[in-house]
C-alpha positions in Angstrom: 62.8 135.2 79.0 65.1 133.0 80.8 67.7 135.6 80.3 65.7 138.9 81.0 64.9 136.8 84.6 68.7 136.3 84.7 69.5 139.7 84.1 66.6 140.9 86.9 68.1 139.0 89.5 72.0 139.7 89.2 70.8 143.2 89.0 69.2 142.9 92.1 71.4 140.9 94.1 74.2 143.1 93.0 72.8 146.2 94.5 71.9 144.5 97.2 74.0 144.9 101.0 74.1 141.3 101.8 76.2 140.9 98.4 78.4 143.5 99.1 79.4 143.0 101.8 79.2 139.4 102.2 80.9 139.4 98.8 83.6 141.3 99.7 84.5 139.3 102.7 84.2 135.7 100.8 86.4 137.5 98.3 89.1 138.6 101.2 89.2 134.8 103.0 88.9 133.5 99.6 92.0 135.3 98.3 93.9 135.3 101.9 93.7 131.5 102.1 95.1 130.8 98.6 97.9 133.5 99.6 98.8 131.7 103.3 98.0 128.3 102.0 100.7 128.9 98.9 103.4 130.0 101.1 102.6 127.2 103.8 103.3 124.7 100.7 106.3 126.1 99.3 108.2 126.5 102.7 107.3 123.2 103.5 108.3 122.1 100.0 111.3 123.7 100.5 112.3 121.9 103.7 111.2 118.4 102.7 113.1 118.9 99.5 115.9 119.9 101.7 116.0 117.3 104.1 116.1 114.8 101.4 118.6 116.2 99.8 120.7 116.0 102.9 119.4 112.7 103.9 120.7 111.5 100.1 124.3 113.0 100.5 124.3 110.9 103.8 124.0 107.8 101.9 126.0 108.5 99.1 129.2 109.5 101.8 128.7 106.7 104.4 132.0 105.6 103.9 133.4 102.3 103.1 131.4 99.4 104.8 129.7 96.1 104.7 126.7 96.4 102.2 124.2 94.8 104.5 125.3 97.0 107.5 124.6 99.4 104.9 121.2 98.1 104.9 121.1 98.9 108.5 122.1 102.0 108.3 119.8 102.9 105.7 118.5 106.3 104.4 115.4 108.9 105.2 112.8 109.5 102.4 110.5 112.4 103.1 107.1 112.6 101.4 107.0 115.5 98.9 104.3 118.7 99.3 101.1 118.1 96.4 101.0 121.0 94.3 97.4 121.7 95.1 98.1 121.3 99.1 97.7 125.4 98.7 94.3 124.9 97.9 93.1 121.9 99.8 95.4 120.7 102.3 93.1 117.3 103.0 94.8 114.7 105.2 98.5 116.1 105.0 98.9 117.1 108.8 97.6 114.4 109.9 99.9 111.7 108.6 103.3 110.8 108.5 105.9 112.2 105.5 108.8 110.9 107.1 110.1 107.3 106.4 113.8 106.0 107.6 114.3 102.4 104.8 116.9 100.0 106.4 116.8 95.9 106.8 114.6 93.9 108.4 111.9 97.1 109.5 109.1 98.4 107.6 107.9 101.9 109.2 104.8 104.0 108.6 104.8 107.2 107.7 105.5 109.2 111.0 106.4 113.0 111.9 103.0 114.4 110.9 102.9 118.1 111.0 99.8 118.0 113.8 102.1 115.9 116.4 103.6 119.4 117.1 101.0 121.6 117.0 98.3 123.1 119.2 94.6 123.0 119.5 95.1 126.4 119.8 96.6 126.3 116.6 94.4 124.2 114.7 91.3 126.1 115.3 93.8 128.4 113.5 93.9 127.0 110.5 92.5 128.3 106.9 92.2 126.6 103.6 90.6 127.5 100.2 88.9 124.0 100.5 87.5 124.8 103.9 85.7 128.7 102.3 84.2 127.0 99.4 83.0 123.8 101.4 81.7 125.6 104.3 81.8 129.3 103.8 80.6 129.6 100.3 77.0 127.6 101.1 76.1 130.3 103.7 76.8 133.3 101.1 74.4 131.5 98.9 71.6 130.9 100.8 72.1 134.6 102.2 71.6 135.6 99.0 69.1 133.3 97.6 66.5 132.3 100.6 64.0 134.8 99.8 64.4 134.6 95.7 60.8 132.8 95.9 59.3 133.8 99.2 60.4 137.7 98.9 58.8 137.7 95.5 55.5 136.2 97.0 55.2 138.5 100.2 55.9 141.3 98.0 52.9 140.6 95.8 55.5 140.3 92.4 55.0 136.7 91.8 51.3 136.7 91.7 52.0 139.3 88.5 54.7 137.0 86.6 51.7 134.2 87.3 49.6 136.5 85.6 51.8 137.5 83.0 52.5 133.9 81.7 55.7 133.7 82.6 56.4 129.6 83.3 57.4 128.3 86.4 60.3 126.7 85.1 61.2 129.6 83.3 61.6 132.0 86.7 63.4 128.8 88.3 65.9 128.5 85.6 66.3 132.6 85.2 67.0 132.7 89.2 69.4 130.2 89.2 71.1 131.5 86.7 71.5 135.2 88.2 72.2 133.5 91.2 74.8 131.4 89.5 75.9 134.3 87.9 76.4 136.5 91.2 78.6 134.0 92.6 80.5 133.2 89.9 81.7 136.9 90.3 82.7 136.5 94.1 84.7 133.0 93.0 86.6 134.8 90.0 89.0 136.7 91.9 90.1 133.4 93.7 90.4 131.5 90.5 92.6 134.1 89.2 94.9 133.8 92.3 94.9 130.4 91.7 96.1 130.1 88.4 98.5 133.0 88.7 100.2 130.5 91.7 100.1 127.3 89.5 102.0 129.4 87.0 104.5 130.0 88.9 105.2 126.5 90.2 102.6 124.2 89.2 102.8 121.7 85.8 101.0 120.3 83.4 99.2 117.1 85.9 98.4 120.5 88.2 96.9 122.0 85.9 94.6 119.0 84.7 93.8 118.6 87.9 92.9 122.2 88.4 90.9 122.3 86.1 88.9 119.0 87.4 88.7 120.7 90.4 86.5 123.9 89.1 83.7 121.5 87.6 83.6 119.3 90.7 82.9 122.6 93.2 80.8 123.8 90.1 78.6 120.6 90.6 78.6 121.6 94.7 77.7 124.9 94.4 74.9 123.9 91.9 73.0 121.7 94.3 73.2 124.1 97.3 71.4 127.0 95.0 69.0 124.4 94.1 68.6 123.4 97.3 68.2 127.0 98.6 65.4 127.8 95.5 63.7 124.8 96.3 63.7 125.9 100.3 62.4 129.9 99.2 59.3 127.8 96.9 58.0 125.8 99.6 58.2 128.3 102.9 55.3 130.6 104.2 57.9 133.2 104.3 61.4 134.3 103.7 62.2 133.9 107.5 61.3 130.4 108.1 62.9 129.8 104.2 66.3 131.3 106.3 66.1 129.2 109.3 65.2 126.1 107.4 68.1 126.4 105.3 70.7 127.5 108.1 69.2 123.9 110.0 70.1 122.1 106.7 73.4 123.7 106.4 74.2 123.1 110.5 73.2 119.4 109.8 74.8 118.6 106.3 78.0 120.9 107.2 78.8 120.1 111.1 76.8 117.3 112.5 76.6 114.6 109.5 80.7 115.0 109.0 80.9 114.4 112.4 78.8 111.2 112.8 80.1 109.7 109.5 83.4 109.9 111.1 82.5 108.2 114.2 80.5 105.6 112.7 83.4 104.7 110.5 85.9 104.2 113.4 83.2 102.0 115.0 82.1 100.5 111.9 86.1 99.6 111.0 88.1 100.2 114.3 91.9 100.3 113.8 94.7 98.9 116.5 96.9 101.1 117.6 100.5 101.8 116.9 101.9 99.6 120.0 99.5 96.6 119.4 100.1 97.0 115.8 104.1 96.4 116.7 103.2 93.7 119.0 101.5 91.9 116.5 104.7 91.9 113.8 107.1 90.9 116.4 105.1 88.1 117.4 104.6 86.9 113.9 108.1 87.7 112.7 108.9 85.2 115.7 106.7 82.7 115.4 105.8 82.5 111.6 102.3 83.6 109.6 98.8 82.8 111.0 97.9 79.4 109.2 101.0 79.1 107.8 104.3 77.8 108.4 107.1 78.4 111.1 109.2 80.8 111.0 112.6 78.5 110.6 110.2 76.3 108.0 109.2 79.2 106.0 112.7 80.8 105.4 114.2 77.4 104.7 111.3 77.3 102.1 112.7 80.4 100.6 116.4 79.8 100.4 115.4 76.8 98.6 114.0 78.2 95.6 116.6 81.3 95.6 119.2 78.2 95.6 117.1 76.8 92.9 116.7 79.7 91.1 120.8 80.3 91.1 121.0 76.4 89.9 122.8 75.1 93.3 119.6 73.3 94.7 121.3 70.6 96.4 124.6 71.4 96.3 125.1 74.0 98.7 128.4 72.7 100.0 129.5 73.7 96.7 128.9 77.1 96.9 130.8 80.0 98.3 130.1 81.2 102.0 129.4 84.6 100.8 127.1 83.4 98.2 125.3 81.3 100.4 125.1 83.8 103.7 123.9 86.5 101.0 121.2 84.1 99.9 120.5 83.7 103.2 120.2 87.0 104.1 117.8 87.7 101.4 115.5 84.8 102.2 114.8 86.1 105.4 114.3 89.4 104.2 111.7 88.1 102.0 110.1 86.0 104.8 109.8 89.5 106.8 108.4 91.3 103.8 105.7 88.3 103.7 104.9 89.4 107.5 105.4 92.8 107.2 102.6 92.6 104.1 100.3 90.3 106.1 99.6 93.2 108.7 100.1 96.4 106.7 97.8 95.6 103.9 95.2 95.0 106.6 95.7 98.3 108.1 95.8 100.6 104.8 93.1 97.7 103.7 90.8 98.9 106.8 91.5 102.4 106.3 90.4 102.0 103.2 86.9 101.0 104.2 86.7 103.6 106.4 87.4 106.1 104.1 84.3 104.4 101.8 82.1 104.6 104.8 82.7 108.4 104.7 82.1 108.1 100.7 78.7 106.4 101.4 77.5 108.8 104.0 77.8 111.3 101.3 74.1 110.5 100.9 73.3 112.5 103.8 75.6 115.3 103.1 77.1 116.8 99.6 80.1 118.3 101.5 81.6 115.0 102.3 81.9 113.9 98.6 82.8 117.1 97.7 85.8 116.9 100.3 86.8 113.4 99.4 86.9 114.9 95.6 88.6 117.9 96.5 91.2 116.0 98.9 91.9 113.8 95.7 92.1 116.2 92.7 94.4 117.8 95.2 96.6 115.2 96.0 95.8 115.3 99.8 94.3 112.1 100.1 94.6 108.8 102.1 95.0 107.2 98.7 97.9 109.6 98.0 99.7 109.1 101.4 99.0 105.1 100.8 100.9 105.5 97.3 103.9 106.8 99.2 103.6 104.5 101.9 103.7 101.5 99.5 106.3 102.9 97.2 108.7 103.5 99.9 108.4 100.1 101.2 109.1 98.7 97.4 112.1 101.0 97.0 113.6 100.1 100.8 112.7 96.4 99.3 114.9 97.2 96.1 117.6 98.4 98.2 117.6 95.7 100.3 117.9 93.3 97.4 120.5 95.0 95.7 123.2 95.4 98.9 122.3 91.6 99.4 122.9 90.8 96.1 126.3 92.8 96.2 127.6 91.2 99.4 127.2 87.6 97.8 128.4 88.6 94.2 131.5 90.4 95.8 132.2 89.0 99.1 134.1 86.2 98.7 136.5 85.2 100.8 137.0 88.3 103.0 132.9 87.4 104.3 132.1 89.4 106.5 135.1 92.1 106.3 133.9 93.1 102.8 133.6 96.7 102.1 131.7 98.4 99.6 132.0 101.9 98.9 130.8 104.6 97.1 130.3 104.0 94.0 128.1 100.8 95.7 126.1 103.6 97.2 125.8 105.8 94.2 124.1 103.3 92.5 121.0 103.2 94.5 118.7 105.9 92.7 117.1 108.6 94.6 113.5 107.8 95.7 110.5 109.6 93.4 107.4 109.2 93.9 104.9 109.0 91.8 101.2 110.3 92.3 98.5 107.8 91.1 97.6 108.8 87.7 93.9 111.1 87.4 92.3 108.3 86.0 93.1 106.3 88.9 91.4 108.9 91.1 88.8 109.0 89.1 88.0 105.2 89.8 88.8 105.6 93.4 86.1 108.2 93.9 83.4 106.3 91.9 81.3 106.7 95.0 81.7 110.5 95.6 81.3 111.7 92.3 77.9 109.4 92.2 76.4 111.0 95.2 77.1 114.3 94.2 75.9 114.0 91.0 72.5 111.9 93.0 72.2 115.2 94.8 72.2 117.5 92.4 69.6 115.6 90.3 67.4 115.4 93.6 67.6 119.0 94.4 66.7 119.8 90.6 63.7 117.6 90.7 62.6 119.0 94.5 63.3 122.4 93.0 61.5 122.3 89.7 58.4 120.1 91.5 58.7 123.1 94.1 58.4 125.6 91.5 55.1 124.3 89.6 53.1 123.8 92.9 54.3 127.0 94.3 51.4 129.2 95.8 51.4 132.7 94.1 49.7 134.3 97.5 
């Protein structure tokens, strides 16, 4: 029965205008956005790629100098284009991918792509992500708000009453054509998708892909039960339409909106000048209940003398050796300060972006985008892995010109050279994307209040569907 009711509606939605056309013009964005979104990516794949490559060769042919001036000078890492930033480009224009490593700084992540564009421009701007999300909801409850309320003022659902058809059974059979009928519309774009992760995706794409199409599966299945449950409870189809365009106008534009601003209230950030002001004052004066600056590195080069067996004996040691030493204990003492104020800032991030999770209770699109943002790679998770695996690698190559100016230095001090093959040795920087399991933990919250609403909207739709009036 479920089946013959399945087969009743896709037949009818099918034939009907509102799919057609509506159909065809989800299916145009759908496919148009995968097409400029995938040739946005690569170009800008391309370029990063490029710049790093450069950036590298710079490195590599400094020319013979002092290794900590060639911590100084230091090198330009660029963060590299997510595979899936063709189908959800999340957070990428908005932060930094650009990172210059050298002594004694730490950076953020700066040049983000929307420091250079216009509002013009962003109003512009069209992703997969932002059809399904937003675009896709409306189709659905175009073609679904009268799927209970047209059968009633058309006198048809008095008959299945009569008929002994269960209620359940025409709410399963519904959903299912309706399921159907948009599965239809997505096809085409899944297609387009996996044609373009052939061509230059791999296999952690892929899984993610693929844990992508269940998640907006689970998105799509709570707005057509929100939409049946909607058509059972209105007097008519029309107020069942302007009900669910309210609902959609709150859970899609407003709620977004306020969960943002609560969360910059809620967890308010300091900006990039105070933020500065704050590091210079504690590289000068030493760590918040902690010791002095002079104190603290003395503390250090202490147990790196210690831990090269010359505690106490430092006349005995080479200059070199011991201004090396030197140099990395105040390295270290920055990277205590430097850690101090960062990891409160991607800290309160952090719980900003949770607040957004949790307001996921008033809206399924914003755990759906956090999702999607993450399968994707798009994330503020993702941009904090390359934050914090730049700083280690600009930490690494801090350490290891140290290490080489107090190993080879000797006599000549300060008029040491090192040269290329010195340079060489430093590895190029690759990053690493946090493993899926990883993301799955990190989006324990989002994944919970979409699967909270979908069990909600079942429950309102099925208790719809029993106390429905026939007439």
């Amino acid at each position: 029965m479920i089946r013959v009711i399945a087969r009743k509606e896709l037949r009818e939605l099918v034939r009907d205008g509102r799919f057609q056309l509506g159909g065809a013009l989800m299916v145009l964005l759908q496919v148009a956005a995968l097409l400029f979104g995938w040739r946005h990516t690569t170009a800008m794949q391309a370029e990063r790629v490029a710049a790093q490559t450069v950036a590298r060769s710079a490195w590599t042919t400094q020319g013979d100098k002092n290794p900590h001036l060639a911590a100084h000078y230091g090198m330009y890492v660029f963060k590299p284009a997510a595979t899936l930033a063709f189908l959800d480009p999340g957070t990428d224009a908005f932060v930094g991918v650009t990172l210059k490593l050298q002594a004694h700084e730490q950076e953020l992540p700066h040049d983000a792509a929307a420091s250079d564009g216009t509002a013009v421009g962003r109003f512009g701007q069209l992703s997969a992500a932002a059809v399904l999300q937003l675009l896709v909801p409306l189709l659905i409850i175009a073609l679904g708000f009268a799927l209970w309320s047209g059968e009633r003022e058309r006198g048809t659902l008095r008959q299945l009453a009569a008929s002994g058809v269960h209620p359940r059974q025409l709410l399963a059979g519904k959903a299912l054509g309706l399921g159907v009928a948009l599965l239809l519309l997505l096809l085409p774009a899944v297609l387009v998708a996996g044609l373009a992760l052939a061509v230059g995706g791999d296999a952690g794409a892929w899984t993610r892909f693929a844990a992508l199409v269940p998640a907006y599966g689970l998105y799509f299945g709570v707005i057509i039960a929100v939409t049946l449950w909607v058509s059972a409870r209105a007097a008519s189809s029309r107020t069942a339409l302007v009900a669910l365009l309210g609902l959609w106008c709150a859970t899609s534009l407003v709620v977004p909106r306020l969960a943002s601003d609560v969360a910059g209230r809620a967890v308010p950030l300091p900006t990039a000048e105070v933020l500065a002001r704050r590091v210079h004052a504690t590289l000068a004066q030493g760590l918040p209940q902690g010791l002095p600056r002079e104190e603290h590195i003395d503390k250090i080069s202490k147990a790196l003398l210690a831990k090269q067996g010359f505690a106490g004996a430092e006349s005995m040691m080479d200059d070199a050796l011991l201004q090396g030493l030197e140099l990395q204990a105040e390295a270290e003492y920055e990277n205590a300060v430097f850690d101090y104020h960062v990891t409160a800032l991607l800290a309160a991030m952090a719980r900003q972006e949770r607040v957004a999770q949790w307001a996921a209770a008033l809206s399924p699109l914003l755990a759906i985008r956090s999702l999607s943002m993450a399968l994707a790679g798009t994330d503020f998770d993702h941009h904090r892995a390359f934050a914090q695996q730049a700083e280690q690698f600009r930490r690494s190559l801090v350490l290891a010109m140290n290490d080489d100016f107090a190993r080879n230095a000797g006599a000549a001090g300060w008029q040491y050279k090192a040269n290329r093959q010195l340079w060489q040795q430093a590895a190029p920087f690759a990053l690493q994307p946090p493993a899926l399991g990883q993301v799955w933990a990190d989006q324990q919250v989002a994944w919970t209040m979409l699967a909270a609403w979908m069990v909600a909207a079942g429950l309102g739709a099925t208790l719809a569907a029993r106390r429905m009036q026939v007439v």
